[in-house]
C-alpha positions in Angstrom: -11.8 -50.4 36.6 -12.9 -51.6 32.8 -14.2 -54.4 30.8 -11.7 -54.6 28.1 -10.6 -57.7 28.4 -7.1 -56.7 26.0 -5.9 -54.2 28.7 -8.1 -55.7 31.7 -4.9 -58.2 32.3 -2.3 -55.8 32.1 -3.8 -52.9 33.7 -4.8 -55.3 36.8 -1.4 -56.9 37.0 0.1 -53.1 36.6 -2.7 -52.1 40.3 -1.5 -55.4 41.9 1.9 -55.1 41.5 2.0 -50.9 42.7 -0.3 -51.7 45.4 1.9 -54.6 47.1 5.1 -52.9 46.5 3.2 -49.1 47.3 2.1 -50.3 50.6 5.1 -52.7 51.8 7.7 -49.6 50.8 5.1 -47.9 53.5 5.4 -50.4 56.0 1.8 -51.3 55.7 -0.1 -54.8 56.3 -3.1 -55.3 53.8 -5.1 -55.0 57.6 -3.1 -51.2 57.9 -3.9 -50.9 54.3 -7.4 -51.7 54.9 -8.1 -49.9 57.9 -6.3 -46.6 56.9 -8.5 -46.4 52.9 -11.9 -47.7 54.4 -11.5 -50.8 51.6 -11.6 -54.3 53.0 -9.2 -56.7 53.6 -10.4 -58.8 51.3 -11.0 -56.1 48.4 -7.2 -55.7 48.5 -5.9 -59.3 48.9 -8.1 -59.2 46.0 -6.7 -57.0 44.3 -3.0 -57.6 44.7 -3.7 -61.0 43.7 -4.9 -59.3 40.0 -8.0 -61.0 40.6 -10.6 -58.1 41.5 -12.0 -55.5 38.9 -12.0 -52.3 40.7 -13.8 -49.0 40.6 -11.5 -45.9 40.1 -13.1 -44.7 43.2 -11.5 -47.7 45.2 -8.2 -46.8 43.6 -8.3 -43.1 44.8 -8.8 -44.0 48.2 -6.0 -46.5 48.1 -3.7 -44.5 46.6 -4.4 -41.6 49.0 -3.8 -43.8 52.2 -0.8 -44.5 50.6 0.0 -40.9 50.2 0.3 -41.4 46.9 -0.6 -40.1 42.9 -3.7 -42.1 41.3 -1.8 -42.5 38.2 1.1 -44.8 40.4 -1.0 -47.2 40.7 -2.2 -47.9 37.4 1.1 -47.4 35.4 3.4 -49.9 34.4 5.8 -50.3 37.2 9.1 -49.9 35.1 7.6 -46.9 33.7 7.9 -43.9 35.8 7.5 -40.9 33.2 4.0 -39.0 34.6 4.5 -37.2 31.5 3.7 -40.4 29.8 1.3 -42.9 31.2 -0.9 -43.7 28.3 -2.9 -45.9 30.0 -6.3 -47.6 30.0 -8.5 -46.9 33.1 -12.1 -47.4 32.0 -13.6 -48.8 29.3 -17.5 -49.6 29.1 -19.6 -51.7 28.0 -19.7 -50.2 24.3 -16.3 -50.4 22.3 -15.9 -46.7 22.3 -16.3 -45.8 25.9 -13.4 -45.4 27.6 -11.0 -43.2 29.9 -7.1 -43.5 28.8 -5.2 -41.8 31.7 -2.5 -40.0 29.5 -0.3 -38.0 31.6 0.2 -36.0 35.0 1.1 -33.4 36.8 1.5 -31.9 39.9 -0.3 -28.6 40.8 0.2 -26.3 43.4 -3.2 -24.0 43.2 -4.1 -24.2 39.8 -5.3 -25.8 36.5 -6.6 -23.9 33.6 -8.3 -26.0 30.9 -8.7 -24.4 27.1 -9.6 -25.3 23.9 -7.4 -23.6 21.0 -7.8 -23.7 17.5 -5.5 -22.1 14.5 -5.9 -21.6 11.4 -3.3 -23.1 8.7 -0.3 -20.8 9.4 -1.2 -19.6 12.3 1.4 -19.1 14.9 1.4 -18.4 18.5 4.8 -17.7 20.6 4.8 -17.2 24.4 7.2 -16.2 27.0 8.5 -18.1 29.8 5.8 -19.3 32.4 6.3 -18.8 35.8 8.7 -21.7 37.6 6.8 -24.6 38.2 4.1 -24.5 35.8 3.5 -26.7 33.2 1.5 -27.6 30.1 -0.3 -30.9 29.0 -1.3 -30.5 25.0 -3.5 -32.8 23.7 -4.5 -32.7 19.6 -7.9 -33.3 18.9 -7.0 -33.4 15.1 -5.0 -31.7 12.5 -1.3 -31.4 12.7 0.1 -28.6 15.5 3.9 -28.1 15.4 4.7 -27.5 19.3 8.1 -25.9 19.8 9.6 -25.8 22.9 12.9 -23.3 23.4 13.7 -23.9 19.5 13.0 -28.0 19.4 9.9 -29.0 17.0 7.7 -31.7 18.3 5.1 -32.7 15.5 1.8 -33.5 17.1 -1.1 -35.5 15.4 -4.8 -35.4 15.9 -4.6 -38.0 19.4 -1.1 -37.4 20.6 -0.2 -35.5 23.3 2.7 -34.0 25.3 3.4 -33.1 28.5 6.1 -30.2 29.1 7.7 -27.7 31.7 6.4 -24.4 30.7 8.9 -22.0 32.3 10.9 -21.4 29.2 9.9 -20.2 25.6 7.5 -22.2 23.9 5.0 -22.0 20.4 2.1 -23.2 18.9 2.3 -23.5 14.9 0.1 -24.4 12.6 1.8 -25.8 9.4 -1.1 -28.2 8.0 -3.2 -27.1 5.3 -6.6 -27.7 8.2 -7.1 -25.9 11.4 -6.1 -27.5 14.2 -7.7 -27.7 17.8 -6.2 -29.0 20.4 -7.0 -29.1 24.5 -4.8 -26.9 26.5 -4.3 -27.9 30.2 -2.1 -25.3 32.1 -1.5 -26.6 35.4 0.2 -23.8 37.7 
């Protein structure tokens, strides 16, 4: 999963805790477990011991035989906000490579990803998404004022937010730089 030995502990503990309590709320021995995700027996004792390192490609398939999200498995367990996972997946083997799962969302066909920049002063105002859509906003840097049906959320070059798009939302620019930011729509 990652080298960083500051998040390796928590990240680990976080997998070993889901997985156990994932895959006894599914009635599951670690052999079911096993046999049902193609990963051994031993990977998983392993693992819910918090003693295995394990690829994201191990986690996927574990968390699909247990019918479940990737990001359940690596969240904290008494932190259940997909909008909000903030969490460290990744990291390399230099200091600045690394994959922070921030947030998620479910999607029924769809996910559009787009890079927007504006201007200082720029403003952008939509209508109402369909139901069930959503938007995950991620600042690359400057300052973007997101408001969502008349609330301001101030957002910082590397914050994000994660937010129910089927109501009236904006985009605002009130810095004195542009700002660009990543727009996922997920439909």
């Amino acid at each position: 999963m990652h080298k960083d030995s500051t998040h390796r502990a928590s990240v680990l503990q976080h997998v070993s805790l889901n997985v156990r309590s994932l895959r006894n709320a599914a009635g599951m021995s670690q052999s079911a477990l096993a046999e049902r995700s193609g990963v051994s027996r031993r990977m998983l004792v392993a693992i819910e011991a918090g003693e295995k390192n394990v690829s994201l490609t191990t986690l996927d398939l574990i968390a699909e035989a247990l019918g479940v999200a990737f990001s359940q498995l690596i969240q904290a367990p008494d932190q259940r906000d997909p909008g909000r996972i903030n969490e460290l997946a990744w990291a390399g083997e230099h200091a600045q490579s690394k994959a922070v799962l921030l947030a998620s969302s479910s999607a029924r066909r769809e996910v559009e990803i787009w890079e927007w920049t504006l201007a200082p002063g720029e403003y952008y105002a939509s209508e109402a998404d369909a139901e069930g859509w959503s938007e995950q906003i991620y600042v690359c840097e400057g300052q973007l004022t997101l408001i969502i049906e008349g609330v301001e959320h101030c957002l910082l070059g590397g914050q994000f937010h994660v937010f129910p798009s089927d109501c009236r939302y904006a985009y605002r620019n009130d810095g004195g730089r542009p700002v660009r930011f990543v727009r996922n729509v997920v439909i």
